[in-house]
N, C-alpha and C positions, 0 to 999 in steps of 0.2 A: 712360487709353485712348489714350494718344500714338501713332500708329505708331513713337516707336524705341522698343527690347526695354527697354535701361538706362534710359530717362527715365521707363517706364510703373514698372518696379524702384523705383525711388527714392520715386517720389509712393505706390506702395503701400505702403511702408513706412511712410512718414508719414501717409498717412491709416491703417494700422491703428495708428500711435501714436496717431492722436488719438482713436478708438473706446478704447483703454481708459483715457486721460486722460480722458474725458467719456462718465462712465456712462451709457447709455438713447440716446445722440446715435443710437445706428443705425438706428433709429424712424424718427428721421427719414431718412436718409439712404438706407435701403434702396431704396426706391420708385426713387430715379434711378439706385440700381449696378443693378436688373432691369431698368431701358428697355433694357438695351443686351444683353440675353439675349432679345429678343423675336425673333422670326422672320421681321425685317425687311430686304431687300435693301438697306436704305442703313445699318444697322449690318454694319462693317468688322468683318475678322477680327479686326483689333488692338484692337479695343474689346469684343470677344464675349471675348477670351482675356482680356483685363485685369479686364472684369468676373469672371471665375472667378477671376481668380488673387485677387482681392479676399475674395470667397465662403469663398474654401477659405482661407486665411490662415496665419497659424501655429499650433503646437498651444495656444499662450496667448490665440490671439485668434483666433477662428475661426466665423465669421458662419453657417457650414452647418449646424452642431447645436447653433446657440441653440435653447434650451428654450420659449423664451416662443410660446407660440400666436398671438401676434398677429404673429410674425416666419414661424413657420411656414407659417401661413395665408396670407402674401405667397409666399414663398420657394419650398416646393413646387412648389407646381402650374405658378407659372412655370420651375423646371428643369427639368417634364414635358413644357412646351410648346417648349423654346428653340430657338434657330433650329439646322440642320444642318450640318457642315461635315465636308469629307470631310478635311480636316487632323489628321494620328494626335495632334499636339500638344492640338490640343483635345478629341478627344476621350478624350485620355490624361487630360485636365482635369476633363470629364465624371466618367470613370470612379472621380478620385480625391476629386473633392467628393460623389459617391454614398458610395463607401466610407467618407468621413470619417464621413456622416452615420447609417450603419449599423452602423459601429462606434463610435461614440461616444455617440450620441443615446441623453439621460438624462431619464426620466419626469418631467412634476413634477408637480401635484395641479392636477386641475380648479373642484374645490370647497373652500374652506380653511374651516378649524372651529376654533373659541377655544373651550376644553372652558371649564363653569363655576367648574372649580379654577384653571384661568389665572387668569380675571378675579377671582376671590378673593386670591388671592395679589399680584396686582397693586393689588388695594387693600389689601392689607396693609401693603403699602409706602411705599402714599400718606399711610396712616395714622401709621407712623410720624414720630418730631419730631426723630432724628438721619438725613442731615440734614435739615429740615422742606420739605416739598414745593414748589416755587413756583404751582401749581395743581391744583386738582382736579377733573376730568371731572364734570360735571351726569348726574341721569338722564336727560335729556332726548339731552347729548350722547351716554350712552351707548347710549342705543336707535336714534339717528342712527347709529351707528357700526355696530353691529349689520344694520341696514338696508343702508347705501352695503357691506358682507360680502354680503349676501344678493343685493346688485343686481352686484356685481363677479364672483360665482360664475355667477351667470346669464350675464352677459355672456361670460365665458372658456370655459362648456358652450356656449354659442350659435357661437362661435369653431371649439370643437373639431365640431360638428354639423355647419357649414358646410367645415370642412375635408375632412370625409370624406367629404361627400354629392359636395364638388368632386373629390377624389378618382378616384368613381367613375362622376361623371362622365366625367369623361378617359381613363379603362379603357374607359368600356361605349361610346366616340365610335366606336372604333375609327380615331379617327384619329392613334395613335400609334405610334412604328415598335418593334419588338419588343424593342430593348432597352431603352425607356421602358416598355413595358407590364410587366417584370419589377423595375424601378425601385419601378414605383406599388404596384405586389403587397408589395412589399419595404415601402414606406412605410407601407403599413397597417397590416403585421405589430405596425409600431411601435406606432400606438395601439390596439393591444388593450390594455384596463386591468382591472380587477378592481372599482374602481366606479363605472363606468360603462358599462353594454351598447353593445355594436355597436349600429347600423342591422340590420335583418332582411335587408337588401339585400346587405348586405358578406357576412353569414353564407351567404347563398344564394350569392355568388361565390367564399369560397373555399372551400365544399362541392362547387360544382363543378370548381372547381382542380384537386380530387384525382384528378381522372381527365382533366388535362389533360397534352396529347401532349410537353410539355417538361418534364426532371426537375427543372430547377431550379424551376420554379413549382409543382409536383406537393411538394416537399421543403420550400419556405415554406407552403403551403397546411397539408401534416401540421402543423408548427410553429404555424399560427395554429389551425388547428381543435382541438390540442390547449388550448389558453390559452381558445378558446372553451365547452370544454365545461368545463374549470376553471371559467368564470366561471359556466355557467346549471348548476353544480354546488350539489343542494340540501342547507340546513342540518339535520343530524338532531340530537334534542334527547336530551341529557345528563342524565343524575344522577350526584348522588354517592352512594358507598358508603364505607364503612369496611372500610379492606383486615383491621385484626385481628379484626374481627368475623366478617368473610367464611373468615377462616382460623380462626374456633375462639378466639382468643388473646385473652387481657387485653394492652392495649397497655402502651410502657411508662411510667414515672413521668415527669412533664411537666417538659423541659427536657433530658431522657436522651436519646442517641442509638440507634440498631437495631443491631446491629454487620453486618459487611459479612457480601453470602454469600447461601447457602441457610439458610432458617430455618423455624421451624414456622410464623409470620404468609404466609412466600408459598410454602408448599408446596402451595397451591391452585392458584398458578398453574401449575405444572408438569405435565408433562404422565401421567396414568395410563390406560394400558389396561384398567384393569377400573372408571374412572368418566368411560367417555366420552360425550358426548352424542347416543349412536344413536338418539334419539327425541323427536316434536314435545314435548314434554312436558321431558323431558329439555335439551334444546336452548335451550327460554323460560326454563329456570328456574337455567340455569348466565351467570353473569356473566363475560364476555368481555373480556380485557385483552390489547390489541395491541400496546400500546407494550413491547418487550421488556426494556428497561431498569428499565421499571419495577417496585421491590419490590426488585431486586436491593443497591443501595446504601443507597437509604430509598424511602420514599414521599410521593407530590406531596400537595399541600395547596392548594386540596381533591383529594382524590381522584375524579375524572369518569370513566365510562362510558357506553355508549351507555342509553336511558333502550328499555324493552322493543317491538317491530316495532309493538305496536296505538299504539304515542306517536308513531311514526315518520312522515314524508312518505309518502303510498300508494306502491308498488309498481306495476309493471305499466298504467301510464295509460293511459288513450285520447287521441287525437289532439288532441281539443277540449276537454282537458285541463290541453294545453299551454301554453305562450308559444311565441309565434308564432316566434321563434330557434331553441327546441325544434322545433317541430313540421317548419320548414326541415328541419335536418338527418337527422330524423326520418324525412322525406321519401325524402331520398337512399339512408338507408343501409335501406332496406325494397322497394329497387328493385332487382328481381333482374337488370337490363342494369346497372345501376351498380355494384353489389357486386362482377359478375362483372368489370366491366371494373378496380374499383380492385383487386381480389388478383391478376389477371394484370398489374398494372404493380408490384406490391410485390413478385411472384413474380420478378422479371425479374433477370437479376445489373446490377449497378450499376458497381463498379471489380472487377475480377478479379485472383481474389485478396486483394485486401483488403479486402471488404464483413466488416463483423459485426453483433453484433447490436444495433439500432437501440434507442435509450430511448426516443427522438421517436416513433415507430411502437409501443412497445407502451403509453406513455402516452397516444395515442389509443383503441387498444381498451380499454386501460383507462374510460378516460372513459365510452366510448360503453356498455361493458356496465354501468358505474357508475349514468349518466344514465337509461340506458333498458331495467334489468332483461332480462330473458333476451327481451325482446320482438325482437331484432334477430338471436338466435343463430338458427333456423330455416333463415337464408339463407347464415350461415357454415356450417354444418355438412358440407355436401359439399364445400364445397371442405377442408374442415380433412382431411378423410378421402382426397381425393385426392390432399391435399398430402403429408398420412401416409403414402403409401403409394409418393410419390415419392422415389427417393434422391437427385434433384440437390440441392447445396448450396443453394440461393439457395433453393429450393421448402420443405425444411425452416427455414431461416431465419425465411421468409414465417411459418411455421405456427408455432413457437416463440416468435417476438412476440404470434400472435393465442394461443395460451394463458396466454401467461404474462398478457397482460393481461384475459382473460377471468377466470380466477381472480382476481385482484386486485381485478375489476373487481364481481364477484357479494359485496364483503364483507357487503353488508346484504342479499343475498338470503333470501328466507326457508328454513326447513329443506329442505320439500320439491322446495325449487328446487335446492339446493345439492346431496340426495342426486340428482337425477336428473341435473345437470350432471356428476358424478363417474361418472357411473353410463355416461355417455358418453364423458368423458374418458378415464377410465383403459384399456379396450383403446386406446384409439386412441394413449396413450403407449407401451405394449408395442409395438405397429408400431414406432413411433420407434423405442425404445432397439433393436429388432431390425434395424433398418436404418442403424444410426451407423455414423458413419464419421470418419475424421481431421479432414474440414471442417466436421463440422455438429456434434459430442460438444460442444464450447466452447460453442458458442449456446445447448444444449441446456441444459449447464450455467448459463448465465448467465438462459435462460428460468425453471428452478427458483430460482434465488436471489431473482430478482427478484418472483416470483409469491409467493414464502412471505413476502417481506419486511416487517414490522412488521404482524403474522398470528398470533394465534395459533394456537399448535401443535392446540388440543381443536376448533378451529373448522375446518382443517384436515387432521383426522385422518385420512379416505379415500386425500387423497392421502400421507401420510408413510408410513402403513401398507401402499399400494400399493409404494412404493417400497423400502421395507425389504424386501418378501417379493420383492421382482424384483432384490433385491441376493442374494438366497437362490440364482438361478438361476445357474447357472457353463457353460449352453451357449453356444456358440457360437465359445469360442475367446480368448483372453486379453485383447486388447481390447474386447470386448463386454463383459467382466467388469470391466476396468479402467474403461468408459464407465459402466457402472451406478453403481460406487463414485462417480466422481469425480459424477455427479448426483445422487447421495443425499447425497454429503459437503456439494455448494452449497446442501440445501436445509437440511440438519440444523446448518449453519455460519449459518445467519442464526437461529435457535433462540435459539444459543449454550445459557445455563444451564435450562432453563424442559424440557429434554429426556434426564434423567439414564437412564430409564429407556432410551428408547432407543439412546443410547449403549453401555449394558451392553448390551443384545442385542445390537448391533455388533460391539463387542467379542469378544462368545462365539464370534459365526460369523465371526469376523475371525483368530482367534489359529490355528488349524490350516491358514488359508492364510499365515502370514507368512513362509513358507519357501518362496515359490511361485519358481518355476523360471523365469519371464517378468521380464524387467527391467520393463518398462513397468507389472505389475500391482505388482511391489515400491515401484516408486517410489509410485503410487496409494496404497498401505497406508500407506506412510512419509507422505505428507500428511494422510491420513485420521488415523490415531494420534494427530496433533498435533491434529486438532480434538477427538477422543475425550477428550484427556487437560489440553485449555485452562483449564478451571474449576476444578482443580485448586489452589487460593492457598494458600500458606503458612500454615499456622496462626496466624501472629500479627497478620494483618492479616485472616483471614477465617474466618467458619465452616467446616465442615468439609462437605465436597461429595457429596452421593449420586452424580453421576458416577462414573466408572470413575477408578481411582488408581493412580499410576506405579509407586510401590513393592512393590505388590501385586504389578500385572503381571509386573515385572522381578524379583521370586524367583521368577515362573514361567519365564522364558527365561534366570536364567543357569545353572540342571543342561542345559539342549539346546547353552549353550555351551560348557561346560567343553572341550568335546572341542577349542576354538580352543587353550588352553594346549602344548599341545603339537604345534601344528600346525606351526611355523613350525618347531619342534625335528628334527621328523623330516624334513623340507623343505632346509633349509639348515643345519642345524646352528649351528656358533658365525660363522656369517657365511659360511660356505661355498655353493657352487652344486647340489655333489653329494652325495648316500647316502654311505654306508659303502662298499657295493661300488665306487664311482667314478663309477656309472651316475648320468646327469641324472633329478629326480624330474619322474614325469609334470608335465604341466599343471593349475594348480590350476583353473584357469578353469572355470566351472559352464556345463555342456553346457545347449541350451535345450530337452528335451526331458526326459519324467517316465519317471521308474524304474519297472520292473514289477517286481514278485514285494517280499520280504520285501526293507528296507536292509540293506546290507552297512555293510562297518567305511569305504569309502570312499562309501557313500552318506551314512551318518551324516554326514562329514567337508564332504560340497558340501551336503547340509542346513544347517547350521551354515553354510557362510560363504553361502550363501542369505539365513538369518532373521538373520545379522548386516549383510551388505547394505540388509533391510527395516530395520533395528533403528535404522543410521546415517543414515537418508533422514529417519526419523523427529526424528533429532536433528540434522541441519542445516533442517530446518524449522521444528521447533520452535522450536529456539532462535531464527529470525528473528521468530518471529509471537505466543512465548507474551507472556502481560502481567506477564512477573516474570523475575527472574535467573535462573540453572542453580538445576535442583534437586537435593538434594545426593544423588540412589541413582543420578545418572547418572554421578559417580565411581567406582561398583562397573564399570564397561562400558570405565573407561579403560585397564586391564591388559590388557584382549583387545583391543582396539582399537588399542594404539599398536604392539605387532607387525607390524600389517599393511598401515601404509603403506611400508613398504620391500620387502613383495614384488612382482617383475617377473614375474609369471608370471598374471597377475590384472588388469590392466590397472583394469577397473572397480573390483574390490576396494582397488588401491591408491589412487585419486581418488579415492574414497567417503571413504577412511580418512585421506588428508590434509587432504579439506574438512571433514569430523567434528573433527578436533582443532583446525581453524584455528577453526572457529564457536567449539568449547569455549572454547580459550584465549582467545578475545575478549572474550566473554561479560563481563558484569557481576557479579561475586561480592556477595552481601550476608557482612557479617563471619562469621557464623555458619558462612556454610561454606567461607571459607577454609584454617581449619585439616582440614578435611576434603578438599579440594583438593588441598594438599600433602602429605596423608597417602595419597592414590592417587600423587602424585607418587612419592613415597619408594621406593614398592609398586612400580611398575616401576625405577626408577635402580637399587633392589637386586636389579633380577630375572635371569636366567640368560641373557637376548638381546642383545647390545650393541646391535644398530639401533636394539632399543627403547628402549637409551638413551642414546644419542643423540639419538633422537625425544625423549625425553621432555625434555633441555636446550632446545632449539629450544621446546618448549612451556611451559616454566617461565619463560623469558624473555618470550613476549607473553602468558604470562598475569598475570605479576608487573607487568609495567610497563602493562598495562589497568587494573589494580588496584591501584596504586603505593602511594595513600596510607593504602587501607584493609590493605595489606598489612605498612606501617613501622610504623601503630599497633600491630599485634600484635609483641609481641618474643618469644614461645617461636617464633611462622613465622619469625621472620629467624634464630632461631638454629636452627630446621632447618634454613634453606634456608644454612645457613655450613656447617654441619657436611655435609650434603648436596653441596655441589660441593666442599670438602676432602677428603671419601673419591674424587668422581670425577675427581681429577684424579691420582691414583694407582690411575684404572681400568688394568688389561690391557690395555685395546685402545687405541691411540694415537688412533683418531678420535675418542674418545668424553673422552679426556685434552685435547684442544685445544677440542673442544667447550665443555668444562667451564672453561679458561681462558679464552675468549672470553665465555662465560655469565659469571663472575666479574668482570672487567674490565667491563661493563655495567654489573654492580650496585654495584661501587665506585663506578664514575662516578657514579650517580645518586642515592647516596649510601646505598641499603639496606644494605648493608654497609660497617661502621665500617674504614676503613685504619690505624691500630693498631698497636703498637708489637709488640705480639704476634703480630700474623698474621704481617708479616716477619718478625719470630725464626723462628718455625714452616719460615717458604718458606726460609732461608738458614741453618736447621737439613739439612731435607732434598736442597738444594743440597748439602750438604759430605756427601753421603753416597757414601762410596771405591768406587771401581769395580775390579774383577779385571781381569787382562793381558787383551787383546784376543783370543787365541787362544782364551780360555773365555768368550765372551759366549753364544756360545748356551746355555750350561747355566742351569736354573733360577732359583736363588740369585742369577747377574750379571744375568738379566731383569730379576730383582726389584729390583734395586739400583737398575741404570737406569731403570726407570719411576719410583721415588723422586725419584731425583737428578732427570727430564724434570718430576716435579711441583712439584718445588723451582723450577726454571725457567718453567716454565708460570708460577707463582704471582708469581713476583717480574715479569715480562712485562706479568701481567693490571694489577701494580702501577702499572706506568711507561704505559700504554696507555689505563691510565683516568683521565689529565689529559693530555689529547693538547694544549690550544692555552696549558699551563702547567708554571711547574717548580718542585717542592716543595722543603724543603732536603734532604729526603733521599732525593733522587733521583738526583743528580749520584753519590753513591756507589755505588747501586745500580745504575745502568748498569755501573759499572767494574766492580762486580760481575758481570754480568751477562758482560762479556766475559771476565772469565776462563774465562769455559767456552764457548770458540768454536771451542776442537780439539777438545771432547769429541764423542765418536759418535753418530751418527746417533739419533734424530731431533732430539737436544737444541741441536748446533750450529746448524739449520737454525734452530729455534724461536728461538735469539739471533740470528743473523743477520738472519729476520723483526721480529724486537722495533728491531732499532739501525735497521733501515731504515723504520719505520714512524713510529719515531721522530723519525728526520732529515726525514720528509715533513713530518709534522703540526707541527712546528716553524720550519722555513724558511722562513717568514716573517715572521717576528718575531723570529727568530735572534740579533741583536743585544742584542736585550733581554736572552732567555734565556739567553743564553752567562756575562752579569753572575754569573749564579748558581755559577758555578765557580770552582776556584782555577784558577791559569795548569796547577797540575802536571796537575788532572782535564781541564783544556781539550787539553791537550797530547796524556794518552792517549788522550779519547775520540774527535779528531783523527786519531790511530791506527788507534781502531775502526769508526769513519765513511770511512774513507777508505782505499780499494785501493791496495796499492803501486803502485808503477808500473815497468812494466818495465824503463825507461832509470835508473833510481834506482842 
């Protein structure tokens, strides 16, 4: 507390050294670093700022979110009190030992408990004679011990009692200045626990929080009233059941595992429209399983359910029913000035622009419809209907929290409660989805996810059923149609497996729009697909899925694709821009409005790159979200697909069709369908379009080396993929020739392909192939030659290119090689000249080394070929 700045620096260093040299010392010491926080005129600023800097310490030693309650119970309430200073440094001090103590501050137990296995096992120990004990605890001691546990747990609840009550005291004085009153709010937050109840007093304060005039205190109150109603959250009593009994099924032999999947043991859980529980009767006598997980992999042991409504906590209480924490909040939210005033502060926009949808806010309505059965809905009803009917953002927001947590919140509702909630609900969601819009569809969506969430599907059936048949409706224009998808996708995407049936009907009324004319409802389809088609698993790790199936699908849309195969033929030809006549072919681009009358042969034509549009959204999503590699029928989509990243005339269709192949080739291969990979590979490099193959080297290279090692172990794929870029580098087309030597010099480097004494023979066979006088190059026969002879270069290039920072022994030859064909014509000269200069790059640095490896006569010519004459020579 020195007034100089460095001399207070130095002593607080050493005294927080000696806090963690001498465990517990701060006990003592506390009491006199808080005199000097008191709200006294003869404590100096230099003493008020020293005592914080002490407080707030380092992050290894840091006096402000000590845990111990008897440090707390000091600490607090004098930070509440301390004295004021208009100096920004201190209260920058303030601000950062609050913050310390709100982001750090770590729970620890009020009440400690030695369970009777401890104490067992600790005399097992004693009992032992290696090594033999030097004492052994009496019963007497042990029941003294047991005792001074019972008097310490007393003492540290006494502690926590008297903290809170001081607490709020200091809140309700009113004589603290406003940024201590949001401090104390804040502090209490902290001790809300799970075993041990508030004070009635605390509850009744931050019940009325919620509808206080400042949002930061309005936003910790939500925060603490949800942890409240968590806590006076009541136990409902469990049985077990036998799940293969429940399905029918002899389980199986003891020590066998289930296999993964859909099985006939949990085909109970899934969901059927013609055995659903539309009756009281019906309803008691179906056993309900929420946990979604469950059944699918195995089943838990035991198996627990809820035990049937007459076992249950009553329903519906009356007031004097309550605990008196209950009956508080009880209080508030059945007070129609209160209610009204807390939805018009929830209604409000918050940050503009960036408000979403709240967790903290719907896990309070949650709670409260949880806590207190539909006894509380009465008073929300009009505003939910006004808020329906409102299109501002923030107003739907508001009302997509208070559903989604009122569903969530009615799970133990009884039947007739749950049909008449739905029976209210569901118009009042049609309004919604009628009135979406760009700001409010997300909420809406994230409202359904979170309402179905660990739900099941037959206890929720009103609403999935509602939802499905409002997915049926296609007025109002593309959007509206895309909002419905995308809100039936979030709610049928927390389902997951448990929903086969539904999925097929999806599907049926999904496949005659996948051609839709609207980029925004394509892309919707192309995410939906992917959830349609998720459960889906390989056959050897899983049963086999009543969901909808890829393969299935995909022999239905590739006869509507066929018509892409020659799309790109009458389009551009063999790489050209124009027709036969000369003339530019229209634009392919898909107009955004719907064809009347019967298709023509050009409607056919923008259907097709439509449902191939949907087709590719579906498979750059997929691939990010399924739970498994590519599945091998989406290589039958690769020969239409890789045509059409190279038309310019398509904007969409060609960034659709480059991020389609980059997902593909990324992708993770299981072995099984590698050879199937490269066997679509093949199917284009031999096809009639050079772009596409082109495309397709660029894609054999990140798909090989994603796959590198599961790709070397097979040796028929390496000696495709040799024999594969040996035919294309004696393609026609010179892009598709270099392509093919750069894809090669990769795979050398990496070692997939063997360098070998025969491949060079091969490249310096077709190097020595004789060219015609130059006056006949154009004719046929000299094309031919010289693409040979360019592949013979190419190849020996890819040779020297794939040990760029090394020199083999037979390289020095093969360069000199290499320069003898540095007059030859175009393009081959250029291909040597690039090889010698890329060479001299990736080498020059270590040049000295390298050079070792030549005789003087190869250093002398390739001297020669490294180096320009020079004019004055």
């Amino acid at each position: 507390t020195s007034h100089y700045g460095e001399v207070r620096a130095k002593a607080q260093q050493a005294f927080l050294g000696c806090l963690q040299m001498y465990p517990y010392s701060h006990l003592d010491l506390l009491p006199s670093i808080l005199t000097y926080l008191k709200d006294d005129p003869s404590i100096s600023h230099d003493q008020f700022k020293g005592a914080l800097y002490v407080l707030l310490g380092t992050r290894t030693c840091c006096l402000a979110n000590n845990s111990d309650y008897r440090v707390i119970r000091q600490l607090w309430p004098t930070l509440l009190q301390a004295g004021h200073s208009e100096k920004p440094s201190i209260q920058q001090l303030i601000e950062d030992v609050t913050d310390r103590i709100h982001r750090n501050y770590e729970s620890v137990a009020v009440e400690s408990e030695i369970s009777e296995a401890c104490v067992d096992l600790a005399k097992a120990v004693l009992a032992s004679k290696k090594p033999a004990p030097t004492c052994s605890p009496t019963t007497e001691e042990l029941g003294g011990a047991v005792k001074d546990l019972e008097r310490r747990n007393q003492a540290t609840l006494d502690i926590y009692h008297d903290l809170i009550n001081t607490l709020m005291d200091l809140l309700e004085s009113g004589k603290l200045r406003w940024r201590f009153v949001q401090i104390s709010i804040g502090m209490l937050t902290l001790q809300i626990r799970r075993d041990t109840p508030l004070p009635p007093r605390v509850v009744a304060m931050f019940s009325r929080a919620l509808t206080d005039e400042t949002i930061t205190v309005r936003k910790m109150a939500i925060g603490a009233v949800v942890a409240i109603l968590k806590q006076q959250k009541r136990e409902h009593k469990k049985k077990e059941i036998q799940p293969f009994k429940e399905g029918g099924c002899q389980p199986p032999p003891q020590g066998s595992l289930v296999p993964l999947g859909e099985r006939d043991d949990n085909r109970w859980l899934q969901y059927d429209s013609t055995n659903l529980p539309k009756t009281q009767d019906q309803w008691e006598n179906t056993t309900f399983v929420d946990k979604t997980h469950w059944g699918f992999y195995t089943w838990p042991k035991p198996m627990l359910t809820y035990a049937p409504a007459e076992e249950q906590p009553p329903l519906g209480r009356k007031r004097e029913d309550m605990s008196e924490g209950e009956a508080i909040i009880f209080d508030h939210f059945t007070n129609k000035e209160f209610v009204d005033k807390l939805i018009g502060f929830l209604s409000l926009e918050d940050r503009k622009g960036r408000d979403k949808f709240s967790n903290r806010r719907f896990n309070m309505f949650k709670g409260l419809f949880r806590n207190y059965d539909d006894s509380l809905l009465p008073l929300f009803k009009p505003h939910m209907e006004r808020l329906a009917a409102d299109t501002q953002e923030f107003s739907q927001r508001c009302l997509a929290e208070i559903v989604a947590g009122l569903i969530r919140g009615a799970k133990h509702w009884t039947f007739d409660k749950q049909e008449k909630l739905y029976t209210f609900l569901l118009p009042l969601l049609k309004t919604v989805m009628a009135n979406a819009s760009v700001e409010t569809i997300g909420d809406w969506a994230q409202s359904m996810s979170s309402a179905v969430e660990n739900r099941d599907p037959r206890k929720i059936h009103w609403l999935l059923e509602a939802l499905m048949e409002d997915c049926g409706n296609e007025s109002g224009g593309s959007f509206l149609y895309s909002s419905r998808l995308y809100v039936l996708q979030s709610a049928l995407n927390q389902q997951e497996w448990r929903v086969p049936e539904l999925l097929n009907r999806l599907l049926t009324h999904l496949e005659p729009h996948l051609p839709h004319v609207y980029k925004n409802v394509r892309d919707r389809l192309g995410s939906v697909l992917t959830n349609i088609f998720m459960y889906e698993l390989p056959g050897e790790i899983a049963m086999p899925t009543r969901s909808p199936q890829r393969g299935k699908f995909l022999q239905g849309l590739l006869p509507k694709l066929a018509i892409l195969e020659t799309l790109d033929l009458e389009r551009n030809g063999n790489g050209t821009d124009s027709n036969e006549n000369g003339k530019a072919d229209e634009p392919m681009e898909v107009q955004d409005h719907a064809q009347d009358g019967p298709l023509g042969e050009k409607d056919e034509k923008k259907e097709a790159i439509q449902l191939i549009k949907t087709v590719m959204k579906w498979m750059i999503s997929g691939l990010a979200r399924m739970y498994h590699g590519v599945f091998p029928e989406l290589y039958q989509l690769l020969p239409l697909i890789m045509p059409l990243e190279s038309t310019e005339k398509d904007d969409e269709l060609q960034k659709d069709a480059q991020v389609c192949l980059a997902c593909v080739a990324q992708a993770y291969l299981s072995p099984d369908i590698i050879p199937i990979a490269i066997q679509a590979v093949k199917q284009v490099a031999f096809g009639g379009l050079w772009r596409a193959r082109l495309s397709i080297l660029t894609f054999l290279q990140v798909l090989v080396f994603c796959n590198l090692f599961l790709v070397q172990s097979n040796k028929s794929v390496v000696a495709d993929i040799r024999k594969l870029l040996l035919k294309l580098l004696q393609d026609e087309q010179l892009e598709v020739r270099e392509m093919a030597g750069t894809t090669l010099s990769g795979f050398l480097q990496c070692g997939l392909i063997a360098l070998d004494k025969e491949l060079q023979v091969h490249f310096n066979k077709l190097c020595r192939t004789k060219l015609p006088k130059r006056k006949t190059l154009t004719d046929a026969a000299v094309q031919e030659a010289l693409v040979q002879r360019h592949a013979g270069v190419l190849g020996l290039s890819a040779c020297v290119l794939s040990y760029p920072y090394d020199v083999p022994d037979w390289m020095p030859q093969l360069l000199l090689e290499l320069g003898d064909h540095l007059n030859d014509p175009q393009p081959i000269a250029g291909t040597v000249k690039k090889t010698l200069s890329d060479f001299r790059r990736t080498h020059h640095d270590n040049w000295q080394e390298h050079k070792q490896r030549f005789t003087e006569d190869q250093l002398c010519m390739l001297t020669d070929l490294l180096v320009s004459p020079s004019y004055y020579a």
